[in-house]
N, C-alpha and C positions, 0 to 999 in steps of 0.2 A: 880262595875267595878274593876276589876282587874290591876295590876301594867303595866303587859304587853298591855293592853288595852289602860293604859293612855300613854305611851310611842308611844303605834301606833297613834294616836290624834295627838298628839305631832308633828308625822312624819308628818302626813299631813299636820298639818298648816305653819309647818316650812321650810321644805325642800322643793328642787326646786320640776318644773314642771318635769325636766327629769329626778328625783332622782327615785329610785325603791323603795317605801315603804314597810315597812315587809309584809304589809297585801295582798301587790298584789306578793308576789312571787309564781314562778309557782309550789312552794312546793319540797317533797320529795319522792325519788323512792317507801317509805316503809312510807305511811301516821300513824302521829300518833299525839297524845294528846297535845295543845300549855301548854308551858309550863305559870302559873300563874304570872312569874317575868320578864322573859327574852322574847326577840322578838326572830321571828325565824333566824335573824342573829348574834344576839347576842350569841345565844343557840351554833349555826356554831364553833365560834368564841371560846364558853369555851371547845368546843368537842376537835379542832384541838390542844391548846395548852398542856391539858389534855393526849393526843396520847403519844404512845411509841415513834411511827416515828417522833414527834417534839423533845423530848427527843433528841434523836439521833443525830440533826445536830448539838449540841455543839461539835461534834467528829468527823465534817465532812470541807474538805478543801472548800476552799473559791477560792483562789490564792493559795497560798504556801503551801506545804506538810508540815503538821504536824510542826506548827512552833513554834519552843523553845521557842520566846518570849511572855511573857503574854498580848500584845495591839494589835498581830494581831488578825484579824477577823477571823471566822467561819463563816461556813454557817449557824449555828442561827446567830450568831450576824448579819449577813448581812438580814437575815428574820426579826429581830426588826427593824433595820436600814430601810429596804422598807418598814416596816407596818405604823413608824414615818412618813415618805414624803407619803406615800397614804392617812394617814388620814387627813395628813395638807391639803394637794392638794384637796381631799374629802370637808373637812367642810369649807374652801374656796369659794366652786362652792354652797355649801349649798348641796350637796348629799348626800346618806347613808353612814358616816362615819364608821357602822358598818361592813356594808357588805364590803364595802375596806377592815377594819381591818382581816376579816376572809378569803379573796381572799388571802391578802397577807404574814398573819402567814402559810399559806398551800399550798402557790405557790411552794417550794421548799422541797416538803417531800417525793419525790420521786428522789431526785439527790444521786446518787450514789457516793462511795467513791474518794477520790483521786478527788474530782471534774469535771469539764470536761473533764480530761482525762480518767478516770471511762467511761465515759457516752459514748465515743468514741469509747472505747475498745466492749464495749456491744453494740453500732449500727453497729460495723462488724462483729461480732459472730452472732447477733440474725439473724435469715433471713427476718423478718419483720423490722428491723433494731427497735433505741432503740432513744426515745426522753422522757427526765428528766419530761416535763411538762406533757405528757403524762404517765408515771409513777407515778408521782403526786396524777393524777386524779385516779387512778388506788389503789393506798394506800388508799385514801379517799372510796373510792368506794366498795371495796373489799379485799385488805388484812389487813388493822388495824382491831384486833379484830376477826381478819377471816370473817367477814361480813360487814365490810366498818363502815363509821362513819354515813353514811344516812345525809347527808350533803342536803341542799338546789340547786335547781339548776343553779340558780346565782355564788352560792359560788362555786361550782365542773364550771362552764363554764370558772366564772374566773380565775379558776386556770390553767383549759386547756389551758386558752388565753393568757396567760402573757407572752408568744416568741412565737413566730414562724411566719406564713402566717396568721393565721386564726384572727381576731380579735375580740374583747369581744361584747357579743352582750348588755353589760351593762356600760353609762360612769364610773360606782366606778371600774369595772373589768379593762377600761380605764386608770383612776391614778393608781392603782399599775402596770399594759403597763410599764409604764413610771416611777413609782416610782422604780423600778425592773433596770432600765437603769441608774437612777441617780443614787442612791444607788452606786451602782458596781461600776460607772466610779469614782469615788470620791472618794469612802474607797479603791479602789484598789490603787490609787494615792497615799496615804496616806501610804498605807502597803506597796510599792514599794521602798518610797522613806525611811522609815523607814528601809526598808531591806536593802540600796544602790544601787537597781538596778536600779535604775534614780537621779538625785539630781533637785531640785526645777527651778531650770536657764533650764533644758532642756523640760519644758513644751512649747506647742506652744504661741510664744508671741500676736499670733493674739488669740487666746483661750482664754488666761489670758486678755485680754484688752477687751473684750464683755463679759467673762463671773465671772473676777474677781479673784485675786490674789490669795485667800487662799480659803481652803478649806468651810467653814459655806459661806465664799460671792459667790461659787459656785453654790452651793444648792440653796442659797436663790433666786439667780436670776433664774435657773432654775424652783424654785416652784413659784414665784411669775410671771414669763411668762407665764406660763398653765394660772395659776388661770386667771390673767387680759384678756389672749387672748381666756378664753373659758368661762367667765361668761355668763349666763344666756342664753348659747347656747346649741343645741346640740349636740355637742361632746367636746374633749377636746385632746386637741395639742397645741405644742410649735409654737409661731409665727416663718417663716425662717429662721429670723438670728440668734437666738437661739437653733435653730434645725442643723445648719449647720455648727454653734461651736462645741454644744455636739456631733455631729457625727465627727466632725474631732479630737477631744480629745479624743474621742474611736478608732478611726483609729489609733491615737498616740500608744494609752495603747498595741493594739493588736502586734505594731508591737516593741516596746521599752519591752516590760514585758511579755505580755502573748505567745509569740514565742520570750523569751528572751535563749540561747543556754543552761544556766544553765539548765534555768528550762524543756527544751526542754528533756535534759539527763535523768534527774529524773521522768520527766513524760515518759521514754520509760520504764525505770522499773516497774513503778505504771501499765500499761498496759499488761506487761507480768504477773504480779501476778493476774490481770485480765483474762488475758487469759490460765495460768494455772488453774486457780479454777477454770472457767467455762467448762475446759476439763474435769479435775478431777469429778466435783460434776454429768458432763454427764451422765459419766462411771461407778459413785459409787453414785446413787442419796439414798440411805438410807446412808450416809453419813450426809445430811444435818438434821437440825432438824426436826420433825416429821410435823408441819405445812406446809412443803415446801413439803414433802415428798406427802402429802395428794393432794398436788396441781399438783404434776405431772399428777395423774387420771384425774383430770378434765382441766387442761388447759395444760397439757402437758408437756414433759419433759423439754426442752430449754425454756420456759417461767415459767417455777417454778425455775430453776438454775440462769436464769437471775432475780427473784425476790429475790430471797435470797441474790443472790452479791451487788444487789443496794441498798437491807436494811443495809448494812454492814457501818459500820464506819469505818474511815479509821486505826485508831489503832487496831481493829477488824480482819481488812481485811491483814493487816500485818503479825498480831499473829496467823491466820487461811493459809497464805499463808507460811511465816516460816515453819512450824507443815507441811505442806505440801510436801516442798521438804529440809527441814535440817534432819538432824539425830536425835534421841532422844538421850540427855544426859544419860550414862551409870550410873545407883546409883547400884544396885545387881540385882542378878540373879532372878527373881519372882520364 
């Protein structure tokens, strides 16, 4: 018997009734060989941190453009921060603590520069319009590697599922749902008030008196709801009063921070550098590197130009937008 063998045993006897065992996933688009160690989420899970595209989001905004100081977040650190609360919330319920970890190291490898304002500039340019989670599944799928990572389809579902309308057809794809909400509202807090664009006295006080003053009693009452209100059921959600804090503390965030006028100015910039390179790279697609260039042929022009700007990191996307409309510093005459 094999290591991955005993691991799947494992699963069974261990985990719940609703949890996904490796053995029953519905596999991969390109079937191939199990590996003798690793389950096939585990396998998911070393592929995605492995990726160039994980690489990447140390260099990609969270909240704040490019911020001087070394404690705010990135969008990695906010990807470790959710894959933490997915797996807590996960091995809580007794579910695939795996397959969480790999839904939510990979939720966010298709978020484009500059953060949601990136993501914004590109669903009015594209004419099929432009969603991050959906770009995601798209990196996993197809452009890492130029032939996707052949991900599980659990793992590529969860990823699609982690915002929008559509919901996970798995509960671990479920905890990061929700790990993906806690995360953000809470490190956003954190980096806001750090920044000065809020100070601590101006959180909601009915917020703070349900769901606790500082930051870790936050968390913890939100992960310890899930878990109590969704043991050994099938599904998993916040009980109401829980549910209708954290949404009112996100309604706080959107309108104190995330349409705060600073940041409102500087995100009209970040959009036009958006909207210049997506003209430019139109009109001059051998311009881009030779991988994107290839992808015009088969998927097209405006969806090879929009995959290249949303692979872009934000310091990337500057230095490429600069080069673009400054002048080249005069050294001599070639």
């Amino acid at each position: 018997m094999t290591i991955r063998e005993k691991w799947e045993q494992e699963e069974q006897k261990r985990l719940s009734p609703y949890a996904i065992k490796s053995v029953d996933s519905k596999g991969r688009e390109k079937p191939q060989e199990d590996c003798e160690i690793r389950t096939a989420f585990q396998r998911d899970r070393d592929r995605i941190i492995h990726c160039k595209s994980f690489r990447r989001l140390k260099h990609k905004t969270q909240v704040f453009l490019s911020p001087e100081g070394d404690h705010y977040r990135t969008r990695l650190t906010h990807t470790l921060e959710v894959s933490q609360v997915a797996r807590t919330i996960a091995r809580g319920l007794f579910l695939n603590e795996d397959l969480a970890e790999a839904i939510a190291l990979g939720h966010d490898l298709g978020h484009t520069p500059f953060g949601h304002t990136g993501e914004r500039a590109l669903n009015r340019l594209m004419p099929d319009g432009f969603r991050h989670n959906e770009q995601s599944l798209r990196v996993v799928e197809k452009l890492e590697n130029g032939t996707g990572l052949n991900l599980t389809w659990e793992v590529r579902n969860g990823i699609l599922t982690h915002c929008g309308d559509e919901l996970p057809q798995t509960l671990e794809g479920m905890c990061v749902r929700y790990a993906d909400r806690i995360a953000y509202i809470n490190h956003d807090i954190d980096d806001a008030i750090r920044a000065g664009v809020i100070a601590e006295h101006m959180l909601p006080a009915s917020c703070l008196e349900t769901l606790g003053k500082t930051h870790s009693a936050r968390i913890n009452t939100m992960i310890k709801d899930i878990i109590y209100n969704s043991m050994d059921r099938d599904y998993v959600r916040m009980t109401s009063q829980i549910q209708e804090s954290t949404d009112a503390l996100r309604d706080f965030m959107f309108k104190e921070v995330y349409h705060n006028a600073w940041k409102e100015r500087e995100e009209a910039k970040c959009e036009k550098a958006v909207e210049t390179m997506f003209e430019r790279y139109c009109e001059h697609p051998t311009e881009m590197p030779i991988e994107y260039v290839q992808l015009v042929y088969t998927d097209g022009l405006e969806r090879a130009v929009c995959d290249y700007i949303a692979c872009m990191t934000d310091r990337y996307a500057m230095k490429t937008y600069r080069d673009l409309v400054m002048p080249a510093a005069f050294t001599s005459i070639p």
